[in-house]
N, C-alpha and C positions, 0 to 999 in steps of 0.2 A: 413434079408428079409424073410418073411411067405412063406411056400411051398402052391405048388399049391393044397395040399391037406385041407390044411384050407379055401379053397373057397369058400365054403358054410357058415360055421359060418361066416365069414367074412359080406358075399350075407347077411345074415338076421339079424347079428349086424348091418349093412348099413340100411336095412330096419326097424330097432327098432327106431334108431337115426333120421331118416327122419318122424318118427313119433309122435315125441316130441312137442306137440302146441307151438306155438309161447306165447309172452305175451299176447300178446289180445285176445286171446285164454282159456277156462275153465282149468285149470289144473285136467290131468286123473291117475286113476291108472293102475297096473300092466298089468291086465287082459286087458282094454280096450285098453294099449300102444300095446300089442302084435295084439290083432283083427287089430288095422289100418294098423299094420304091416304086414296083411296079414298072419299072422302066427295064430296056436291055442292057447286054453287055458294051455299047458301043455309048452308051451313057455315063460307063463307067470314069473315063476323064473327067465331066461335070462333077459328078460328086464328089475325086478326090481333089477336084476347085474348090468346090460347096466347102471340102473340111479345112483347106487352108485357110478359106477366109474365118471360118470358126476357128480355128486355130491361134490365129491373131486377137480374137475376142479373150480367148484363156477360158471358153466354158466346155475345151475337149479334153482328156486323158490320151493322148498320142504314144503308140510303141508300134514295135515295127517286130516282123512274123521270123520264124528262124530262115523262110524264103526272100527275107530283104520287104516282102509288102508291106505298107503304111495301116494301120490298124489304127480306130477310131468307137469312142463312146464317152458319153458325159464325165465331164468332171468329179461335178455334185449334183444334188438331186436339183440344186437350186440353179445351177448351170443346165441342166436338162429343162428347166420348165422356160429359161431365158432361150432357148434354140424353139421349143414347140411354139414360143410367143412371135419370135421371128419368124416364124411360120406361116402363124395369122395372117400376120404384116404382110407377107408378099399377096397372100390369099386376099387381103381385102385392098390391095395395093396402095399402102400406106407406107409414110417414110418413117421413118425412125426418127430424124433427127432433122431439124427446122435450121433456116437462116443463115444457111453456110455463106450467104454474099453479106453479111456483116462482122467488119473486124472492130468487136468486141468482148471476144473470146476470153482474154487475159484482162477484161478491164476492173472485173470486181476480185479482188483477190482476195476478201475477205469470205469469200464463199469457200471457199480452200480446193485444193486440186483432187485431194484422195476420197473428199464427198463426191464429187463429179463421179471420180472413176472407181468407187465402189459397186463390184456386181451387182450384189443384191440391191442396193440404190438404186443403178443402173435397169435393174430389170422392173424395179419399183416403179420407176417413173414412167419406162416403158408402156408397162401395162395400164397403170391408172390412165393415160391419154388413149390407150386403145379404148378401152372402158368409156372412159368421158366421151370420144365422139363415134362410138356405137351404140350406147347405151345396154336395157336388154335382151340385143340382139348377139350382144360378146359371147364368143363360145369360149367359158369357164375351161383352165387347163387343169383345176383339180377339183376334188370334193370332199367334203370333210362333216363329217356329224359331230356337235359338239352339245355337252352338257353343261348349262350354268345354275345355279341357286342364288334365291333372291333369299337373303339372312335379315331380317328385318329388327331392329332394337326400338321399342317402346318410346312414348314422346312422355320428355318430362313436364310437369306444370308450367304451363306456358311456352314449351320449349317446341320440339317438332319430332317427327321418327326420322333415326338413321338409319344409314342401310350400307352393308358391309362389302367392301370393293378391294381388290387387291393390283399394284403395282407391279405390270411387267417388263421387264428391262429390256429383253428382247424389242417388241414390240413398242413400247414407250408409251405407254396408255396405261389408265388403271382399268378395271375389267372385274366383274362377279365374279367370284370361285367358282370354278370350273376347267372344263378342258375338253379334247379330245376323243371321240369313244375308243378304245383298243381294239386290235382283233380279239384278245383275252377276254375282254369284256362282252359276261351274257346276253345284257341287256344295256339298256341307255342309262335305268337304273342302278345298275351295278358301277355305271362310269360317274354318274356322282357323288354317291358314294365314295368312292375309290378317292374322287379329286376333294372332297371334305374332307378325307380323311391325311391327304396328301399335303397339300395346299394352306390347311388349319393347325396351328399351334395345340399339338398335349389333346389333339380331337380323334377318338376312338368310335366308331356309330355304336350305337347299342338300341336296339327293336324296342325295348321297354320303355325307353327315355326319346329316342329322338324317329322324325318321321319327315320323308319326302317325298311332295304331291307336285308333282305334275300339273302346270296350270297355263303350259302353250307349246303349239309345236308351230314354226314359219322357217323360210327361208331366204337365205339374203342372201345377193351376189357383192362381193368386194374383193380388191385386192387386198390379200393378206400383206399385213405389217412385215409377216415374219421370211416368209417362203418367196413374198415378191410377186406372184402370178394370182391372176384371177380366178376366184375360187367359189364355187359354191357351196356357201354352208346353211346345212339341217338342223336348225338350233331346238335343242327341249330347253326350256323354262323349269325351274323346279322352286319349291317353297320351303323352305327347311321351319321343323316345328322342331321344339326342344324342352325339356324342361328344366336344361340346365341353369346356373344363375349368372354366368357370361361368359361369353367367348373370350380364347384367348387370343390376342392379336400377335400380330411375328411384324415383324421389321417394314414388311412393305403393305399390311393391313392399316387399313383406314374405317371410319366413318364417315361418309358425306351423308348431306342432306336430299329430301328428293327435287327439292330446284338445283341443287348439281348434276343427280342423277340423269334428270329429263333435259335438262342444256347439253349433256355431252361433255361438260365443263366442268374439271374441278376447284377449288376457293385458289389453289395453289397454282392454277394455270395450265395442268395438267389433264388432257384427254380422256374421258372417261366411255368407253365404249360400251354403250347399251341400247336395244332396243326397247320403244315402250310397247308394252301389255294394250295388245288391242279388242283382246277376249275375254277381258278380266272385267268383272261389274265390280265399279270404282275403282280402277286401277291400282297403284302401286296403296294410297289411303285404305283402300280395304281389305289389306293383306293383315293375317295374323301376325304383331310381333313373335320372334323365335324367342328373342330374350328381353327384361326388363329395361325399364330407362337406367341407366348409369350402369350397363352392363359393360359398357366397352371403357374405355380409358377417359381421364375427367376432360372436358371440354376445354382445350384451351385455345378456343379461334382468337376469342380477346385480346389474350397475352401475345398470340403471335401478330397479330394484328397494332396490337401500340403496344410494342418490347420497353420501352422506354421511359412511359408512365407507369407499366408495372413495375419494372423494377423501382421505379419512386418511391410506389406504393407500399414495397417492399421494405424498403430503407426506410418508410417514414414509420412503420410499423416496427421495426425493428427499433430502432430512436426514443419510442413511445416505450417500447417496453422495457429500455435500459434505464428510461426517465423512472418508471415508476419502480424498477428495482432501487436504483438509486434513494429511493425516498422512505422505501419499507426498512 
């Protein structure tokens, strides 16, 4: 741990690294990195320190001026939010990295080397411990307003209500349809819309037929799955009413139940991110189904569950009915 007498180099390393353009941004040099950082020209040597050690990280875009000077700005956006978070880091005088007086660095190899040294991993892990031992005190590096719909399918006799969730590969979670608001986007409404329309199989909205109500608005600090950095997101909740007679599912739509829903957990082992309805009287139970029971695809937890008796089942069935051809 840095004594408290390093708090000043710390203070204006923090301030060099927050002055790093983005990509969309001109890439600057030395001199001009230390001006934004509020510091002088005679500061200028530090920063072009600051960008070799970033340099070495791989989250800089490096070229150099028609006058020979060294020229500096983010890689990628996700390299940009990896330099703001080391930022933090010096700001709240934290390390990065733990245990260096233990050699057992190369002991598990089954962890593999290119998970370790994957950026966005890297900036993943980062942040979630920044997060873990500040709590919500973490100053979020991004924000994001996002739109989700709860699509709820009818419970059969005896059976229970599903609820439609879709697999992100990115992120590796399944997750409500939804998404992101755009700057295009009028409203919050118009973004889910857009992501039902996007996101769902042969799905058109039509005013006459289908309707979506707004039923929470909260917000949650996490690190993003995708981007890697701590993020604040503005979530709307939405209801989807329909009168159609079922959804059509695409390759990474599902049905779970709502004891997967509210676990977090799908049957299949698989992450499901959701938050529950705290303003909802009767929560998820007293939503309107959008569509009937056996709207979505035939249930077959069973089959997947004992593959081996079914196909018995199958073959004895089949057996039976070449017996009784046999006989006619």
């Amino acid at each position: 741990m840095q004594s408290a007498a390093g708090a000043p180099y710390r203070e204006r390393a923090a301030r060099i690294l927050r002055a790093v353009p983005p990509i969309s941004e001109p890439a600057i040099g030395p001199a001009e990195l230390a001006r934004r950082a509020g510091l002088d020209e005679r500061d200028a040597p530090r920063a072009e320190a600051a960008m070799a050690v970033l340099g070495v990280l791989g989250v800089l875009e490096l070229r150099t001026s028609g006058q020979g000077e060294p020229l500096f700005k983010a890689a990628t956006p996700i390299a940009h939010g990896c330099i703001r978070s080391l930022a933090e880091h010096l700001d709240q005088g934290m390390e990065v990295f733990l245990n260096w007086g233990r050699a057992e660095a190369g002991a598990d190899s089954s962890a593999g080397g290119s998970a370790v040294l994957s950026g966005p991993r890297f900036l993943f892990a980062m942040e979630s411990r920044r997060f873990a031992e500040t709590g919500a005190s973490a100053s979020p590096l991004a924000a994001a307003e996002i739109a989700q719909v709860v699509i709820k399918e009818g419970a059969a006799p005896g059976g229970e209500s599903r609820y439609l969730v879709q697999y992100d590969a990115r992120s590796r979670q399944y997750q409500l349809i939804g998404g992101h608001r755009r700057p295009d986007d009028g409203t919050i409404e118009h973004t889910v819309i857009r992501e039902l329309e996007e996101e769902l199989t042969d799905f058109s909205f039509h005013q006459d037929s289908d309707t979506v109500t707004e039923l929470q608005r909260f917000e949650r600090l996490a690190v993003s799955r995708t981007s890697g950095v701590l993020t604040r997101y503005r979530i709307v909740l939405f209801h989807l009413r329909t009168r159609r007679e079922r959804i059509v599912l695409g390759p990474a739509d599902r049905w779970v139940s709502e004891r997967e829903l509210n676990s977090g957990r799908a049957d299949d082992g698989r992450r499901i991110l959701f938050s529950a309805l705290t303003d909802l009287a009767g929560g998820l139970a007293g939503l309107e189904p959008a569509v009937p029971a056996g709207a979505g695809p035939p249930r077959w937890g069973l089959v997947r569950r004992h593959p081996w008796e079914a196909m018995g089942l199958v073959l004895g069935l089949l057996g039976l009915a070449v017996s009784i051809l046999q006989l006619l």
